[in-house]
C-alpha positions in Angstrom: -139.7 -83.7 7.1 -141.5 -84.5 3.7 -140.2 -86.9 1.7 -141.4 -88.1 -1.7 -140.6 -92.1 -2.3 -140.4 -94.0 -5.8 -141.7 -97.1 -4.8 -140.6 -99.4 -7.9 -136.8 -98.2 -7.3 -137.1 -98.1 -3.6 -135.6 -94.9 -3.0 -136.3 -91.2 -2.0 -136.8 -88.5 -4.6 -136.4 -85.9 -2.7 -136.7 -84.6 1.5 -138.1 -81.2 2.0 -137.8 -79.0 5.5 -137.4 -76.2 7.2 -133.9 -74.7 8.5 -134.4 -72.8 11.6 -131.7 -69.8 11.4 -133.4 -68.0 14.5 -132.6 -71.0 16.5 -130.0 -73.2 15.2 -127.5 -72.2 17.4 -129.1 -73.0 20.2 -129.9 -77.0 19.1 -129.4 -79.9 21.0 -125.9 -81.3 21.0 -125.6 -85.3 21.4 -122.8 -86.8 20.4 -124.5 -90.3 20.3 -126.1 -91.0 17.1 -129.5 -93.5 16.7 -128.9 -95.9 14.1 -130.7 -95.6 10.6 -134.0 -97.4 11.0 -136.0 -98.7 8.1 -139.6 -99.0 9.0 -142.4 -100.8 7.3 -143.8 -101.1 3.9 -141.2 -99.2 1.9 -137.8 -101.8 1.1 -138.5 -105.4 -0.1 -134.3 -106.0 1.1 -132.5 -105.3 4.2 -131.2 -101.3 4.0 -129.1 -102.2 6.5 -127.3 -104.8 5.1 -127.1 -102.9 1.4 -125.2 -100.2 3.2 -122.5 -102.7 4.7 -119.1 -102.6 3.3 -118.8 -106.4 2.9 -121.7 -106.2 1.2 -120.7 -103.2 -1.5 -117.6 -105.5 -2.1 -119.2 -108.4 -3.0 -122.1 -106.6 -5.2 -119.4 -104.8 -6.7 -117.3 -108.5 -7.6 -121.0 -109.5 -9.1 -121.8 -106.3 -11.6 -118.1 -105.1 -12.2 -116.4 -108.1 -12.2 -113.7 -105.6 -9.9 -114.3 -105.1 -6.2 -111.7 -102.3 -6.3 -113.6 -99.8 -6.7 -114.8 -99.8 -3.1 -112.0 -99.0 -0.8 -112.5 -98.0 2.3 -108.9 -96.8 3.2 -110.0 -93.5 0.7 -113.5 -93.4 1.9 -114.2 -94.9 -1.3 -117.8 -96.7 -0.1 -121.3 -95.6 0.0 -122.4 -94.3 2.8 -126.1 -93.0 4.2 -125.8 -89.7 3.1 -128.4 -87.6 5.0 -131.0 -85.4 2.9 -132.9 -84.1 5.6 -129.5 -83.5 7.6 -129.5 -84.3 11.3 -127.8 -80.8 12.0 -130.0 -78.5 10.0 -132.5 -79.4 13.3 -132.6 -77.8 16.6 -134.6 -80.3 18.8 -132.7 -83.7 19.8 -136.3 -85.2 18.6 -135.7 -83.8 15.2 -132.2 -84.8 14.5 -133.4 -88.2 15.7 -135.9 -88.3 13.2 -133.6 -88.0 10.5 -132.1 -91.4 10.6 -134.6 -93.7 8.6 -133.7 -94.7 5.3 -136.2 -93.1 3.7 -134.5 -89.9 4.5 -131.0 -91.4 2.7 -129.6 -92.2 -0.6 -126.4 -93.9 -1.5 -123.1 -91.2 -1.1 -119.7 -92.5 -1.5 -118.1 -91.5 2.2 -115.2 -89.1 0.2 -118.4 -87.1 -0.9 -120.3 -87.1 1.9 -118.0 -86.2 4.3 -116.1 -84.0 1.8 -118.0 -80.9 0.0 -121.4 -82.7 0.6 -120.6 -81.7 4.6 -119.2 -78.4 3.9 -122.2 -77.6 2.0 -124.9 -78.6 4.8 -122.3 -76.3 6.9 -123.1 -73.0 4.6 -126.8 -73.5 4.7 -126.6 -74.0 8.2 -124.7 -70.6 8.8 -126.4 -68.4 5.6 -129.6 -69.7 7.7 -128.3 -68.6 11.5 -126.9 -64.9 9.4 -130.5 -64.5 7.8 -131.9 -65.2 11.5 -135.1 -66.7 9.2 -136.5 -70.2 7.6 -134.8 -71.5 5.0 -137.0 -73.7 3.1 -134.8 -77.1 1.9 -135.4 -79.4 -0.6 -132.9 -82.2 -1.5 -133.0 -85.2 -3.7 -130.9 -87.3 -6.0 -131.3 -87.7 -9.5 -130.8 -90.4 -12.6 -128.6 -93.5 -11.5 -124.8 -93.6 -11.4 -122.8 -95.6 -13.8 -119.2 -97.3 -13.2 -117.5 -99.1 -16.2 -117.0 -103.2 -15.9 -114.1 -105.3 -16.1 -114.8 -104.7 -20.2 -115.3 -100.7 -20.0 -119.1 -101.4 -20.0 -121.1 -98.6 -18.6 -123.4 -100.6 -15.4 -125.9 -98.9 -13.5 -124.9 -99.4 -9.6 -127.5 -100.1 -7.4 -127.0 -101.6 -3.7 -130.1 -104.1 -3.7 -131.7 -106.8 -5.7 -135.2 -108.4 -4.9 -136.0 -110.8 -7.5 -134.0 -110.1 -10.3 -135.2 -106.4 -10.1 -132.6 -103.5 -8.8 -133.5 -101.2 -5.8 -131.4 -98.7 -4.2 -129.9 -96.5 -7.0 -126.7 -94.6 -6.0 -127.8 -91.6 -7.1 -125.2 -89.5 -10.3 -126.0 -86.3 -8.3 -127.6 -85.1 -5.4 -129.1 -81.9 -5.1 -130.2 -78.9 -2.9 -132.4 -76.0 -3.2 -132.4 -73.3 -0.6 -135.0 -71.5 -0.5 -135.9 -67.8 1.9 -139.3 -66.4 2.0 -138.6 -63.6 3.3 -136.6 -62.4 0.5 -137.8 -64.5 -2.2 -134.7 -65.5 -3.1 -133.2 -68.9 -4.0 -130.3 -71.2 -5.5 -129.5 -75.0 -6.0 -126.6 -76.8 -5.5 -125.8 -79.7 -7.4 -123.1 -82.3 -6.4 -121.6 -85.1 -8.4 -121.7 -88.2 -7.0 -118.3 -90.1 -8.5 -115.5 -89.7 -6.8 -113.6 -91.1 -9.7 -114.5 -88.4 -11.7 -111.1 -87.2 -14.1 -112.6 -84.4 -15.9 -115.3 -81.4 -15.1 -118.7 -82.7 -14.8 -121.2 -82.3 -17.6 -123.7 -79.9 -16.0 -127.4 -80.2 -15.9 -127.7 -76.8 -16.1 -127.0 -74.4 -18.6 -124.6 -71.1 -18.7 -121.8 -72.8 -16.1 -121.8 -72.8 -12.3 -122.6 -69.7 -10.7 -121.3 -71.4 -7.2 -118.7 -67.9 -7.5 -122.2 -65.6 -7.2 -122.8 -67.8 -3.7 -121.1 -65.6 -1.5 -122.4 -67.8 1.4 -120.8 -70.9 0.6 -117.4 -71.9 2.1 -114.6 -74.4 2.4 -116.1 -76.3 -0.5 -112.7 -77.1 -2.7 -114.1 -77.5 -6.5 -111.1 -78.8 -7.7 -111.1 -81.8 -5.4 -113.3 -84.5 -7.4 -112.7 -87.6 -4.7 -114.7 -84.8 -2.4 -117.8 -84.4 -4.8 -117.2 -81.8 -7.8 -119.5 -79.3 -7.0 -121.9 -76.8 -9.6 -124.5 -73.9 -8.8 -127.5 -72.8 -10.7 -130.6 -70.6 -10.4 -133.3 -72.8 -9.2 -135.2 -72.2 -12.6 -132.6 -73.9 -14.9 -132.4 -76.7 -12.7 -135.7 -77.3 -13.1 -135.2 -77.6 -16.5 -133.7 -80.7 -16.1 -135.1 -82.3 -12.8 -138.7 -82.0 -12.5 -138.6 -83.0 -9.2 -137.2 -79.4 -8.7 -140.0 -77.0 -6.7 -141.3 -74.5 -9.0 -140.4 -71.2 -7.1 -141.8 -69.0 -9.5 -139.9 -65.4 -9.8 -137.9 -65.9 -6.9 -134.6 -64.3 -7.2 -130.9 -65.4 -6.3 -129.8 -66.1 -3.3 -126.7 -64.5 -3.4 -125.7 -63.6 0.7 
């Protein structure tokens, strides 16, 4: 795993790896999970703690002025959403090596475990049917925004070290899937609000071509509490994040 670090926000551009589809169904199967670990020299504040539900509340009460908005009975909290997923490895070694922070940005839980999941699960087959690597790259981009008490727009964030925010819950999260063999790609952008009303604004242009994506399943687009969901070629992404790999020519990844 490869991951690329903003230093100044504390938190993870993007993780880039390799799907095995020759040999994912043959990993490891543990159904004991490590705990995230943080390591040195990246977070001036305790990940840990940022990520604790008592703690979302009460950061919430401070910016909002409303602790509402996190409510755990509807999943409605941020999790440690996974970019390097622990499943899209084959070794027990691997999946272990997935659970430091700097391989996680804040998800709400609806999302997360909603078309976020269902998503990792298409890769994860499309890779297994192509029997070849499928190159990943996944990120978050720009910063979320929840309105106040007033209807003021506030960026959320899930740390503060003096007086300066860290941790950004990422607007969306994104993934490009890349195979080699082919030369063929897509990305896969997912909105992360689960009190979202109305269709996204999307980052790229021309409207989601998630319908030219035969591979993906169970993903419900209508369902915004699960993560509203959009598709574009990897090159009109780019457009807009240029944290987005430059993959040249490559085609669409449409099977």
């Amino acid at each position: 795993i490869t991951v690329c670090f903003d230093p100044i926000f504390e938190t993870t551009l993007y993780s880039n790896y390799i799907v095995r589809g020759a040999n994912i169904a043959a990993q490891d199967t543990n159904p004991d999970r490590p705990s995230f670990k943080s390591d040195t020299g990246f977070f001036t504040v305790s990940a840990d703690t940022c990520y604790q539900q008592d703690s979302q509340i009460a950061l919430m009460d401070a910016i909002l002025g409303d602790s509402s908005v996190i409510d755990v009975g509807k999943s409605f909290y941020f999790a440690r959403g996974h970019l390097a997923a622990d499943a899209d490895f084959v070794t027990e070694q691997e999946q272990d090596a997935t659970y430091y922070y700097i391989n996680a940005v804040p998800q709400w839980q609806s999302f997360n475990n909603g078309n976020w999941k269902y998503l990792e699960f298409s890769v994860r087959d499309m890779a297994a049917a192509h029997g070849s690597d499928i190159v990943v790259w996944c990120g978050g981009w720009d910063v979320l925004q929840l309105d106040d008490v007033n209807g003021n727009p506030v960026d959320i964030f899930l740390g503060l070290t003096g007086g300066e925010a860290v941790i950004p819950a990422p607007d969306i999260t994104w993934r490009v899937v890349y195979d080699p063999s082919s030369n063929k790609a897509a990305a896969i952008v997912g909105v992360n609000n689960p009190y979202l009303t109305a269709a996204p604004s999307m980052l790229c242009s021309g409207g989601s071509i998630c319908d030219q994506l035969t591979w993906l399943h169970d993903i419900n687009y209508s369902d915004y509490e699960a993560g509203a969901i959009y598709c574009c070629t990897v090159q009109n992404l780019a457009t807009a994040i240029p944290n987005v790999p430059d993959l040249g020519s490559a085609g669409l990844l449409t099977s």
